[in-house]
Backbone as CSV, one residue per row, in Angstrom:
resi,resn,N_x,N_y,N_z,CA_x,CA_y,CA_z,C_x,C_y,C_z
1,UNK,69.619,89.266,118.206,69.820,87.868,117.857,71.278,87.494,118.148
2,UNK,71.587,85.926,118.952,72.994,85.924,118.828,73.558,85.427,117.594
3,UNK,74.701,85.503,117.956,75.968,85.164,116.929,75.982,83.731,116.293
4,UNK,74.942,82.459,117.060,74.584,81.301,116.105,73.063,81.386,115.860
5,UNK,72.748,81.917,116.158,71.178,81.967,115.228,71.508,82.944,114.255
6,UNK,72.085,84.062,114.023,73.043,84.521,113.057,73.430,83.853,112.038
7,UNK,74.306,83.116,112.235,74.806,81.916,111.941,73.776,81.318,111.130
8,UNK,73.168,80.389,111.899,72.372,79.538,111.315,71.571,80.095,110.421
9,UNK,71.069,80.947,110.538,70.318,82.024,109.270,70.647,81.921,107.892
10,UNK,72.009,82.468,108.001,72.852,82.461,106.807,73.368,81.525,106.429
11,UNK,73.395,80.007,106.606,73.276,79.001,106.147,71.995,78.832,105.727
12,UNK,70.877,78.492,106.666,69.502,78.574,105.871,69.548,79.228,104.293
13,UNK,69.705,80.446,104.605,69.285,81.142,103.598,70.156,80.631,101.865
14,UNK,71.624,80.398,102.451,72.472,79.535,101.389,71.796,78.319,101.269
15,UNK,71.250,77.413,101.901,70.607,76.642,101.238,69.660,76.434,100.235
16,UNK,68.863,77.487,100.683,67.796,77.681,99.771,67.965,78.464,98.805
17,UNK,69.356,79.184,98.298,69.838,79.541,97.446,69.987,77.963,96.280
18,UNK,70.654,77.535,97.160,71.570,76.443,96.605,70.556,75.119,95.642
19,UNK,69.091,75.274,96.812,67.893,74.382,95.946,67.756,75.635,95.405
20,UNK,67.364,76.617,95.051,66.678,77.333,93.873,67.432,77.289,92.752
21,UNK,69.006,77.155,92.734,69.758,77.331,91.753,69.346,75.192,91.416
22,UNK,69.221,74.616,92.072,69.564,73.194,91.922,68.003,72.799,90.835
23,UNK,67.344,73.377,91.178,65.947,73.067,90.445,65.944,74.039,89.035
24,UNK,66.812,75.270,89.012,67.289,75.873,87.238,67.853,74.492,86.691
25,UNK,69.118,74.395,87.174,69.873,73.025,86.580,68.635,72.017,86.219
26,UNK,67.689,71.079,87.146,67.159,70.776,86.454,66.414,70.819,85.147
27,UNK,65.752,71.966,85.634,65.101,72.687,84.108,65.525,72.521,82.991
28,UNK,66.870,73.189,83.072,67.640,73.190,81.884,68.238,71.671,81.588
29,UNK,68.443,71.260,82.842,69.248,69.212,81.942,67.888,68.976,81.141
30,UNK,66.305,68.874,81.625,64.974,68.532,81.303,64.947,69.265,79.774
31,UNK,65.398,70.190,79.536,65.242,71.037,78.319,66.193,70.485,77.065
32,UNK,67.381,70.124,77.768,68.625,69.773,76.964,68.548,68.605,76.222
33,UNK,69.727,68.657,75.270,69.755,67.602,74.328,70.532,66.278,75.143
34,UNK,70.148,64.775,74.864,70.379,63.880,75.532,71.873,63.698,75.922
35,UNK,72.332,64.107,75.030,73.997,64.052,75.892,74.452,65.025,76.879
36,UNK,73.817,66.342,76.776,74.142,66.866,77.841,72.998,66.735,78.920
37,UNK,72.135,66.078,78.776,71.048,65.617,79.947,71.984,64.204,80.763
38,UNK,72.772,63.656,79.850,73.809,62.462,80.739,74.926,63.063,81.619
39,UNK,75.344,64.186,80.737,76.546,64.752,81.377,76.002,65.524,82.333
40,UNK,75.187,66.154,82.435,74.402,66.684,83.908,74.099,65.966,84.662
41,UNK,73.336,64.781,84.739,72.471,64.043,85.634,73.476,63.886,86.756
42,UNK,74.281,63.486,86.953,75.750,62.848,88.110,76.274,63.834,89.134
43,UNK,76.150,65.261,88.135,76.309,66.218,88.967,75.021,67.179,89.783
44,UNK,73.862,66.742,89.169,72.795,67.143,89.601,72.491,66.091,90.924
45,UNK,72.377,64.976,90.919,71.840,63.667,91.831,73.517,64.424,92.776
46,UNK,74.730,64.193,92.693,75.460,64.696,93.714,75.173,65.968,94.282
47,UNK,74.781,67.336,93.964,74.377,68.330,94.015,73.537,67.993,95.381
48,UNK,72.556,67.535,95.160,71.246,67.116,95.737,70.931,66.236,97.502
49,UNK,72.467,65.353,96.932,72.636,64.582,98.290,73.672,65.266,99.065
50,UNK,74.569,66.475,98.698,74.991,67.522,99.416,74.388,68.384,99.823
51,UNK,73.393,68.776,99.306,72.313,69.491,99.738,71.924,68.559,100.989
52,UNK,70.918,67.639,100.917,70.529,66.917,102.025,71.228,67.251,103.227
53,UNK,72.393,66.810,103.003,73.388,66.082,103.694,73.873,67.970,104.425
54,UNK,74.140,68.709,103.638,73.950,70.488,104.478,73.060,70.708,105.499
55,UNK,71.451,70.162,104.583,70.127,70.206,106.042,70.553,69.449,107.181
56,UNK,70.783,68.381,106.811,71.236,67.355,108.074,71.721,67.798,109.111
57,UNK,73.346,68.264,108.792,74.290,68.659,109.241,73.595,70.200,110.028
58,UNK,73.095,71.157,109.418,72.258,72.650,109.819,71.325,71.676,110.709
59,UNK,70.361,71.187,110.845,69.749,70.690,111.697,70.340,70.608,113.050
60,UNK,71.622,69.428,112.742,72.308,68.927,114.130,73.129,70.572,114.709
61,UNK,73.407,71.243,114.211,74.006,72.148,114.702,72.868,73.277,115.328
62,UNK,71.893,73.083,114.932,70.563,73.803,115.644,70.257,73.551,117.249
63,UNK,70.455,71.661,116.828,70.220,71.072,117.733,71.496,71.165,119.032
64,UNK,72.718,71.316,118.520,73.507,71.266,119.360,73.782,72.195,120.694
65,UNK,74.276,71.480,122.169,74.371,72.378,123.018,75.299,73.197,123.065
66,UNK,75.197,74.318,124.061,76.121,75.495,123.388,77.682,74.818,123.663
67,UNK,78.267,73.715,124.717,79.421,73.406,124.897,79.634,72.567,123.477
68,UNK,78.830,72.019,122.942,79.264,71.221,121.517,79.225,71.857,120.509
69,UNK,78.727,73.105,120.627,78.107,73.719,119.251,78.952,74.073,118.019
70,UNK,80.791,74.632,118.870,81.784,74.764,117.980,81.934,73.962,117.134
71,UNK,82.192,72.449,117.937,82.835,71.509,116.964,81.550,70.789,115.802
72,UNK,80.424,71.319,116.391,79.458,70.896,115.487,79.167,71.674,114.159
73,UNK,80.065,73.207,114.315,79.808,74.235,113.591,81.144,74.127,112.203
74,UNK,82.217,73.273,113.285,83.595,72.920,112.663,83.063,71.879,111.364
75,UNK,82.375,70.768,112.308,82.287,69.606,110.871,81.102,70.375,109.436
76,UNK,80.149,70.842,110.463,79.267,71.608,109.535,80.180,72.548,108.209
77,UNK,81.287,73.064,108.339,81.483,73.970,107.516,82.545,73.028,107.034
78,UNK,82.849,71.756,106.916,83.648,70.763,106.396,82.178,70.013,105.023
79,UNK,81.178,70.061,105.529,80.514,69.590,104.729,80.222,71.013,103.705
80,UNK,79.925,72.045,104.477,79.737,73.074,103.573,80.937,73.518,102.331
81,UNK,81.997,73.043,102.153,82.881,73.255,101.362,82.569,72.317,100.072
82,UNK,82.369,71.073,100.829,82.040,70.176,99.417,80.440,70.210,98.978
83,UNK,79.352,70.941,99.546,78.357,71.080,99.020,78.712,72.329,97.941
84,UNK,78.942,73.540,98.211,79.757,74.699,97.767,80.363,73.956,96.127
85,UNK,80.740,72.781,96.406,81.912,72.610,95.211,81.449,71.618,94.399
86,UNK,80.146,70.965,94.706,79.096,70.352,94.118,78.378,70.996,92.986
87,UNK,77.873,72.512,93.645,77.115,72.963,93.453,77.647,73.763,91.992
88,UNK,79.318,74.084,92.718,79.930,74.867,91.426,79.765,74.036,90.257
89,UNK,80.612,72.881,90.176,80.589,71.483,88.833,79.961,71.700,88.644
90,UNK,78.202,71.601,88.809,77.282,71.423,88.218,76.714,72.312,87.927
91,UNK,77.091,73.680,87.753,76.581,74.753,87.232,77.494,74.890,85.981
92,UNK,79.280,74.920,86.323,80.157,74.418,85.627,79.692,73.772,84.183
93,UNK,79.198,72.551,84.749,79.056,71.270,83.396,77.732,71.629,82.483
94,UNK,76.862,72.837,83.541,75.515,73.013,82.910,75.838,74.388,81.651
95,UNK,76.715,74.619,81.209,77.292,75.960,80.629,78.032,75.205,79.763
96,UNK,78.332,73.782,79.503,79.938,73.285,78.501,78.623,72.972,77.288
């Protein structure tokens, strides 16, 4: 296998880390008492549209040709930092 299907793998696979952990959080805001079901919700709904917004981005870089693929791999791991830091908060806020 090369070095971006490689690649792309191990993003896949972080994603679907990232929804399995994103659907606990739900559980638990769904379980919780109403104030911390408020103080979750903001970081869960952001969580979620970083997520998206990761597939998106993993998609276009699937899609990309091999002369574009760097800089497509560049913005990709610009979004991957703030999905990453989404994901932390709201595991973060799901523990206060």
């Amino acid at each position: 296998m090369r070095d971006r299907e490689l690649y792309q793998e191990k993003l896949r696979a972080q994603l679907d880390e990232w929804k399995a952990e994103l659907e606990k959080l739900k559980a638990k805001a769904a379980g919780a008492r109403a104030d911390v079901q408020l103080k979750m919700k903001p970081e869960i709904e952001k969580a979620e549209r970083r997520l998206e917004e990761g597939r998106k981005k993993l998609s276009k870089l699937a899609e990309a040709s091999d002369e574009a693929w760097e800089s497509a791999r560049e913005r990709l791991e610009s979004v991957w930092g703030s999905l990453k830091s989404a994901f932390d908060e709201a595991t973060r806020r799901s523990r206060e």
